[in-house]
LUMSEVO-72779 format. One record per residue: residue number from 1; x, y, z of N, C-alpha, C, O in turn. Coordinates in steps of 0.02 Angstrom, whole numbers, plus 50000, padded with zeros to 5 digits. Example, Ala and Ser with C-alpha at 12.3 -4.5 7.8 and 13.67 -1.06 7.14 Angstrom:
<site num="1" n_px="50660" n_py="49716" n_pz="50390" ca_px="50615" ca_py="49775" ca_pz="50390" c_px="50660" c_py="49835" c_pz="50390" o_px="50712" o_py="49834" o_pz="50423"/>
<site num="2" n_px="50642" n_py="49888" n_pz="50354" ca_px="50684" ca_py="49947" ca_pz="50357" c_px="50645" c_py="50002" c_pz="50394" o_px="50670" o_py="50057" o_pz="50402"/>
END
This chain:
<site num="1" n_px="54699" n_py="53597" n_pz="56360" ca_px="54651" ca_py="53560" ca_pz="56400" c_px="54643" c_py="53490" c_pz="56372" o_px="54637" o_py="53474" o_pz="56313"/>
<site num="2" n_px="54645" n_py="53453" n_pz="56421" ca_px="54639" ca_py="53386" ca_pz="56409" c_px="54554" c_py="53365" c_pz="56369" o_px="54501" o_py="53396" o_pz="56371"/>
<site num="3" n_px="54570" n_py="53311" n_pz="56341" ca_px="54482" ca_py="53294" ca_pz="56307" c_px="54465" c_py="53214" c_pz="56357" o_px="54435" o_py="53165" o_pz="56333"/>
<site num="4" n_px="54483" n_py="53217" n_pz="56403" ca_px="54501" ca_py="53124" ca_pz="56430" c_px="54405" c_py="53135" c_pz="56461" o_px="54383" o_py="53191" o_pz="56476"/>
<site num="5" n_px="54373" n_py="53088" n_pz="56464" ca_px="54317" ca_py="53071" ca_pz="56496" c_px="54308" c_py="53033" c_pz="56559" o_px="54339" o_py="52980" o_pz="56554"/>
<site num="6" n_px="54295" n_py="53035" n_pz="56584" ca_px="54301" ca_py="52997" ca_pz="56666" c_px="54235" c_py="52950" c_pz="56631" o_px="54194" o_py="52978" o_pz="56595"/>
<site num="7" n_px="54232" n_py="52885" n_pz="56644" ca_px="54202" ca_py="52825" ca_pz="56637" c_px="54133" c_py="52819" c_pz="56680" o_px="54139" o_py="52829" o_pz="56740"/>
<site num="8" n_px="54071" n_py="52804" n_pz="56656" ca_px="54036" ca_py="52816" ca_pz="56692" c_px="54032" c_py="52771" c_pz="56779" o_px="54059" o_py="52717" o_pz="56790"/>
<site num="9" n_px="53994" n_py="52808" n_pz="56827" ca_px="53992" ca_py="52771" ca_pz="56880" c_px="53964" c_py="52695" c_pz="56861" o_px="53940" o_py="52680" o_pz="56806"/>
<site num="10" n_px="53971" n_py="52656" n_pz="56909" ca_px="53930" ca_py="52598" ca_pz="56909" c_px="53859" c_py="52586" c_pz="56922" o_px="53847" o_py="52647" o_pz="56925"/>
<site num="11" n_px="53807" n_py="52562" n_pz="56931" ca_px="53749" ca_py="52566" ca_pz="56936" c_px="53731" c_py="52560" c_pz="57005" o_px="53760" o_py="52517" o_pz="57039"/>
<site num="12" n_px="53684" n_py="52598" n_pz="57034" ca_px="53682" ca_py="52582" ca_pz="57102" c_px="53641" c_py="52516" c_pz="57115" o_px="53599" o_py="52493" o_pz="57076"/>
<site num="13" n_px="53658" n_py="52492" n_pz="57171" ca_px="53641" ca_py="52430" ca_pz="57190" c_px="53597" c_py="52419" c_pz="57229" o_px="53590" o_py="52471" o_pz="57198"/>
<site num="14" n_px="53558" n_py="52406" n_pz="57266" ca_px="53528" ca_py="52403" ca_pz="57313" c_px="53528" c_py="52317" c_pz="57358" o_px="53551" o_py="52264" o_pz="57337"/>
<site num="15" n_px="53500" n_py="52331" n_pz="57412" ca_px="53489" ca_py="52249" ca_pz="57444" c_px="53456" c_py="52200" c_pz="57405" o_px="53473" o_py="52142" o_pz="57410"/>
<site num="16" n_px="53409" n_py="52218" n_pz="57366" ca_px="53371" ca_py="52171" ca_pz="57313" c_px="53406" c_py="52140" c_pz="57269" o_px="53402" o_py="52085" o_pz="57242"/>
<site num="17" n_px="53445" n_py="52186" n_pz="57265" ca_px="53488" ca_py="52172" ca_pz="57190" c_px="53502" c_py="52097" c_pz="57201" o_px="53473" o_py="52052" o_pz="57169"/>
<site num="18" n_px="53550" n_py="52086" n_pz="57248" ca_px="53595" ca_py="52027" ca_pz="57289" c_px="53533" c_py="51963" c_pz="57274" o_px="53557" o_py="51910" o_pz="57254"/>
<site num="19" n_px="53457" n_py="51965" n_pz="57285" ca_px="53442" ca_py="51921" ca_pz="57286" c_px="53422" c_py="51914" c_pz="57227" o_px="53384" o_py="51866" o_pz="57232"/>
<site num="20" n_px="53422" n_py="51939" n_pz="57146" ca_px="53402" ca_py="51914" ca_pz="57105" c_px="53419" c_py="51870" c_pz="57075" o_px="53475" o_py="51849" o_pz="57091"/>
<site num="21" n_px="53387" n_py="51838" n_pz="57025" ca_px="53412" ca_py="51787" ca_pz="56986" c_px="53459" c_py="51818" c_pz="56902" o_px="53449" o_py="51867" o_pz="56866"/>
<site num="22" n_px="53498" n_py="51772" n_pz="56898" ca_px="53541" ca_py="51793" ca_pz="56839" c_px="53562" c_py="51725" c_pz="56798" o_px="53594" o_py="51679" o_pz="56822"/>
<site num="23" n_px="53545" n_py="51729" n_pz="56745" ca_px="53542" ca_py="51660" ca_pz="56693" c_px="53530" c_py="51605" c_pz="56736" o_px="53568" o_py="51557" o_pz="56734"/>
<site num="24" n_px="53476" n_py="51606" n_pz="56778" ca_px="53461" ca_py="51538" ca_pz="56822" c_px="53508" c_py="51528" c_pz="56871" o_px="53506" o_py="51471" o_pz="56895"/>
<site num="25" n_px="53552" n_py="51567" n_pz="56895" ca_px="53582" ca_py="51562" ca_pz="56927" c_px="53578" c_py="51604" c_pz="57013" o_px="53564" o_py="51663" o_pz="57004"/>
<site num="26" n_px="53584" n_py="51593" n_pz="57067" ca_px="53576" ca_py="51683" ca_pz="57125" c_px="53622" c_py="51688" c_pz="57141" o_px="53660" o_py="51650" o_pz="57171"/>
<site num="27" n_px="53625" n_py="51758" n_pz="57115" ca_px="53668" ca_py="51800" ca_pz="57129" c_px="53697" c_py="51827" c_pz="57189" o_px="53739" o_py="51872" o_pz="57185"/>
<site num="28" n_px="53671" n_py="51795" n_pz="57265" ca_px="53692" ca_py="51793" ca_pz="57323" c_px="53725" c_py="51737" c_pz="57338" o_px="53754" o_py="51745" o_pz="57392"/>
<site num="29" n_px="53734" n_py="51687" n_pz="57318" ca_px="53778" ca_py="51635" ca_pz="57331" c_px="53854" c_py="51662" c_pz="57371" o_px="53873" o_py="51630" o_pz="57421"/>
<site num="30" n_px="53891" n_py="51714" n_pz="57350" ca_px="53936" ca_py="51729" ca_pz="57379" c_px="53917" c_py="51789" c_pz="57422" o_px="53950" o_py="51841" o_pz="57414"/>
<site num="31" n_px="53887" n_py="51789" n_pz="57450" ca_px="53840" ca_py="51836" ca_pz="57489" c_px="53820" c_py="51809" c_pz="57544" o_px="53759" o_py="51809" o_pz="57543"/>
<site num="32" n_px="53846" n_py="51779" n_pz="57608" ca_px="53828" ca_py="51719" ca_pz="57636" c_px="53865" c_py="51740" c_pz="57718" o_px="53921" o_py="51764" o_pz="57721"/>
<site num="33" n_px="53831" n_py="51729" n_pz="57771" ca_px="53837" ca_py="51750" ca_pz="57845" c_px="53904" c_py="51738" c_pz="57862" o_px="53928" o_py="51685" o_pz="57842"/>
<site num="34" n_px="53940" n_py="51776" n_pz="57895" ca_px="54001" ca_py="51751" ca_pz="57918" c_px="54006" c_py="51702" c_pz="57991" o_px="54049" o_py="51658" o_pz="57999"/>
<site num="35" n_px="53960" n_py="51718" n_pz="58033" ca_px="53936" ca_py="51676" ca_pz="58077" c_px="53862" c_py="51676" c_pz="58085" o_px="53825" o_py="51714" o_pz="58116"/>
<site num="36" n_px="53850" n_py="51609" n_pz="58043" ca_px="53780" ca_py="51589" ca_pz="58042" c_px="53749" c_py="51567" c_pz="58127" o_px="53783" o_py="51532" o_pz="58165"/>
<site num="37" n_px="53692" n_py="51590" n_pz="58143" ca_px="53664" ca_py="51601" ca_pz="58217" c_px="53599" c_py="51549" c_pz="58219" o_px="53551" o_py="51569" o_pz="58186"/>
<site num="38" n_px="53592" n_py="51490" n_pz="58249" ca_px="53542" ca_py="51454" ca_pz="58252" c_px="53490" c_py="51483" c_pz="58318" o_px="53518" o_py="51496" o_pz="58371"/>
<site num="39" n_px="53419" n_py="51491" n_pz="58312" ca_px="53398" ca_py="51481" ca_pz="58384" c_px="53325" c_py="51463" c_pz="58358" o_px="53308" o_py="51462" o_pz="58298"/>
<site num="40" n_px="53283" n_py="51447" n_pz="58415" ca_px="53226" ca_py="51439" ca_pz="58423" c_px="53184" c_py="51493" c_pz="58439" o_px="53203" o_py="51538" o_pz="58477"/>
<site num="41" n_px="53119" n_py="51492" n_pz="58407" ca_px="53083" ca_py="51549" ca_pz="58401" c_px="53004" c_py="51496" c_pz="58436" o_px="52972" o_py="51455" o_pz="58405"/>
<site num="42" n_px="52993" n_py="51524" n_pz="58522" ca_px="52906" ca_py="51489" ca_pz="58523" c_px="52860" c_py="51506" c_pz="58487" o_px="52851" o_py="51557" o_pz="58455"/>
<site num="43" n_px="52823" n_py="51447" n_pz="58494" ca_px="52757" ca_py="51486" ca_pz="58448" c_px="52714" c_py="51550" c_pz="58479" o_px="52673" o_py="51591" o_pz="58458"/>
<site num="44" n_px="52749" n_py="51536" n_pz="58545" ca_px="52681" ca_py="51601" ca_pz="58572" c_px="52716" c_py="51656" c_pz="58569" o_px="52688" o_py="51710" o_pz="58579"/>
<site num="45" n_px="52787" n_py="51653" n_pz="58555" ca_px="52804" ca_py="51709" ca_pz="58522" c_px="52777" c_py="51744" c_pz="58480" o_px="52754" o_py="51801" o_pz="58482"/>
<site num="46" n_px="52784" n_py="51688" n_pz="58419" ca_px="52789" ca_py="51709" ca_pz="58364" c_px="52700" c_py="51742" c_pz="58356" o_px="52681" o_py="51786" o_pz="58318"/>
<site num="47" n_px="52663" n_py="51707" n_pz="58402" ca_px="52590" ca_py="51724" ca_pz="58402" c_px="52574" c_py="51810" c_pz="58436" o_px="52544" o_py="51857" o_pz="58410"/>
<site num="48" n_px="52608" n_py="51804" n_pz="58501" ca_px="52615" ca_py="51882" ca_pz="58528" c_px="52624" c_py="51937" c_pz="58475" o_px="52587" o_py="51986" o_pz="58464"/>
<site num="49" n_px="52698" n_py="51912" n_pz="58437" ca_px="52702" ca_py="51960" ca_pz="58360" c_px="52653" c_py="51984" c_pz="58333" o_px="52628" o_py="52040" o_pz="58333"/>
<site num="50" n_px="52633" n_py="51918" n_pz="58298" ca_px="52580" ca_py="51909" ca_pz="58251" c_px="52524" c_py="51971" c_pz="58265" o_px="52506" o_py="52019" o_pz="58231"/>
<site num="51" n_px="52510" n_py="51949" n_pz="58321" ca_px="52435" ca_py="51983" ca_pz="58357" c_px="52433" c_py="52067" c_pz="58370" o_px="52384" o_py="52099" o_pz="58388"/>
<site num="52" n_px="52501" n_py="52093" n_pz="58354" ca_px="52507" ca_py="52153" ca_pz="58399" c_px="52592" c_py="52199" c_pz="58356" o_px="52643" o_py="52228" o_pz="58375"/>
<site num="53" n_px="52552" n_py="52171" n_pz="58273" ca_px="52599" ca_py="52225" ca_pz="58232" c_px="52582" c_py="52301" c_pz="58208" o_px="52524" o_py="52320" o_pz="58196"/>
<site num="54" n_px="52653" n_py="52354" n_pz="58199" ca_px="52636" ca_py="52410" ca_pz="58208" c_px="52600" c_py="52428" c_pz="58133" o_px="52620" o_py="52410" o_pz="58078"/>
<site num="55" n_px="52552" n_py="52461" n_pz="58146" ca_px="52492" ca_py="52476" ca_pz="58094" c_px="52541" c_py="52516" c_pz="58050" o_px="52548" o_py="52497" o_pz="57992"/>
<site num="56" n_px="52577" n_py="52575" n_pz="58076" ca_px="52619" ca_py="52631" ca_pz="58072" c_px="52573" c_py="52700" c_pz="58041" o_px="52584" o_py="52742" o_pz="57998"/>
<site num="57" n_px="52518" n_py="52688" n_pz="58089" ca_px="52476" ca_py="52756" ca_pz="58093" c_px="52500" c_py="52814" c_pz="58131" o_px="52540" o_py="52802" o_pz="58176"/>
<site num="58" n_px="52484" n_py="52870" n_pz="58123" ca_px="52492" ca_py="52928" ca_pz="58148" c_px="52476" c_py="52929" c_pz="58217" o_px="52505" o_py="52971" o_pz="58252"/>
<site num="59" n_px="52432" n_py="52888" n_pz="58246" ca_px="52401" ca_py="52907" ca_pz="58309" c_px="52444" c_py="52852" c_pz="58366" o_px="52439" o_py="52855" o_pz="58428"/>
<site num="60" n_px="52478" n_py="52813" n_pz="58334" ca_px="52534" ca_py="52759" ca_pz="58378" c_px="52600" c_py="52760" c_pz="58368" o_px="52633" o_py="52760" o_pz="58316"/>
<site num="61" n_px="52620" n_py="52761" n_pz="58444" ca_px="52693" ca_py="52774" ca_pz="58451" c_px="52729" c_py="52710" c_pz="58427" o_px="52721" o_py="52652" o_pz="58445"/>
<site num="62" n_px="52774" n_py="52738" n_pz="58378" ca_px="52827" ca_py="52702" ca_pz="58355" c_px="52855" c_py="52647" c_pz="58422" o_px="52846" o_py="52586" o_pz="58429"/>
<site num="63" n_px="52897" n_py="52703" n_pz="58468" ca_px="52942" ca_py="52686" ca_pz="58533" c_px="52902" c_py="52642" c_pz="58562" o_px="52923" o_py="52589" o_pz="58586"/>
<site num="64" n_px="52838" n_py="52660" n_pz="58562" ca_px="52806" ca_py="52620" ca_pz="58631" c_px="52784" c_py="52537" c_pz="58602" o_px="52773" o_py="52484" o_pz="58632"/>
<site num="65" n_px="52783" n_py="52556" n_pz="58529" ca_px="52779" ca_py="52487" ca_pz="58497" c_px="52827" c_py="52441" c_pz="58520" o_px="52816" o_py="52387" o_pz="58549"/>
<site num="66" n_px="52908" n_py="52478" n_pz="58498" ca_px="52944" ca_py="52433" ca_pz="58499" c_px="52959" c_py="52416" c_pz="58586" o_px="52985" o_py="52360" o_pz="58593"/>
<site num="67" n_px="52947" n_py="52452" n_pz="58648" ca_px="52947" ca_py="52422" ca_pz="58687" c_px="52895" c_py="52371" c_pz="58706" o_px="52916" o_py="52332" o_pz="58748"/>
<site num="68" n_px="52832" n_py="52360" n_pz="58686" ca_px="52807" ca_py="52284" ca_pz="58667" c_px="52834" c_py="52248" c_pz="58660" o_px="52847" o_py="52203" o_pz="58700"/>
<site num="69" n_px="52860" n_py="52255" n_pz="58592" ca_px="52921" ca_py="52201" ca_pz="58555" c_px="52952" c_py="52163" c_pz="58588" o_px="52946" o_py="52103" o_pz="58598"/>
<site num="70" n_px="53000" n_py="52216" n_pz="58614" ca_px="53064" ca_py="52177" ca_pz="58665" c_px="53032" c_py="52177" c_pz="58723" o_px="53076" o_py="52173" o_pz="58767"/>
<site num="71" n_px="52971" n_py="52180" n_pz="58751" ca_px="52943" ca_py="52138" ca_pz="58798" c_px="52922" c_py="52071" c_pz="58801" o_px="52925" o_py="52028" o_pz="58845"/>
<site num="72" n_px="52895" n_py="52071" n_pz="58730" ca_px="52863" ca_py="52009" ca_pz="58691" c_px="52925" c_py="51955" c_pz="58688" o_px="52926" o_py="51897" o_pz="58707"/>
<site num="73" n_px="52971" n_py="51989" n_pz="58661" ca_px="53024" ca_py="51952" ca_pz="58636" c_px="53075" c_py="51922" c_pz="58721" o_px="53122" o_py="51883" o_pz="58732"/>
<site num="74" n_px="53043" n_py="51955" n_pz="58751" ca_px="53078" ca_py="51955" ca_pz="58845" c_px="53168" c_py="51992" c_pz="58820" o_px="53222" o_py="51968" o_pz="58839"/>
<site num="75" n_px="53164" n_py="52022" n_pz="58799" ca_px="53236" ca_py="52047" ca_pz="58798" c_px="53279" c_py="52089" c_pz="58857" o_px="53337" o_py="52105" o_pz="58847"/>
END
């Protein structure tokens, strides 16, 4: 029988990870959109949002939230 050790895994990573800092440096720099998307966001959008986010209580529908949303959003 062999005595060989398999090397430990690597550390898991998560999405956070990407944005930390490392010797003053971020560590997302090469982490970067492949097609970056410009648009405009109204304010009464952004106010509709604002006014009418999901609490995420027991007694309100998830679904019916998000059809708000993409009402709000006119999708």
């Amino acid at each position: 029988a062999d005595n060989v050790q398999n090397p430990p895994p690597p550390p898991r990573r998560t999405l956070g990870d990407y944005g930390q800092r490392y010797d003053g440096e971020v560590a997302n720099q090469g982490f970067q959109q492949a097609n970056p998307v410009t648009f405009d966001i109204k304010n009464t959008k952004l106010t509709a949002l604002k006014e009418n986010q999901y609490p995420g209580s027991e007694s309100q529908c998830p679904n019916l939230h998000l059809c708000n949303f993409y009402e709000a959003c006119d999708y």
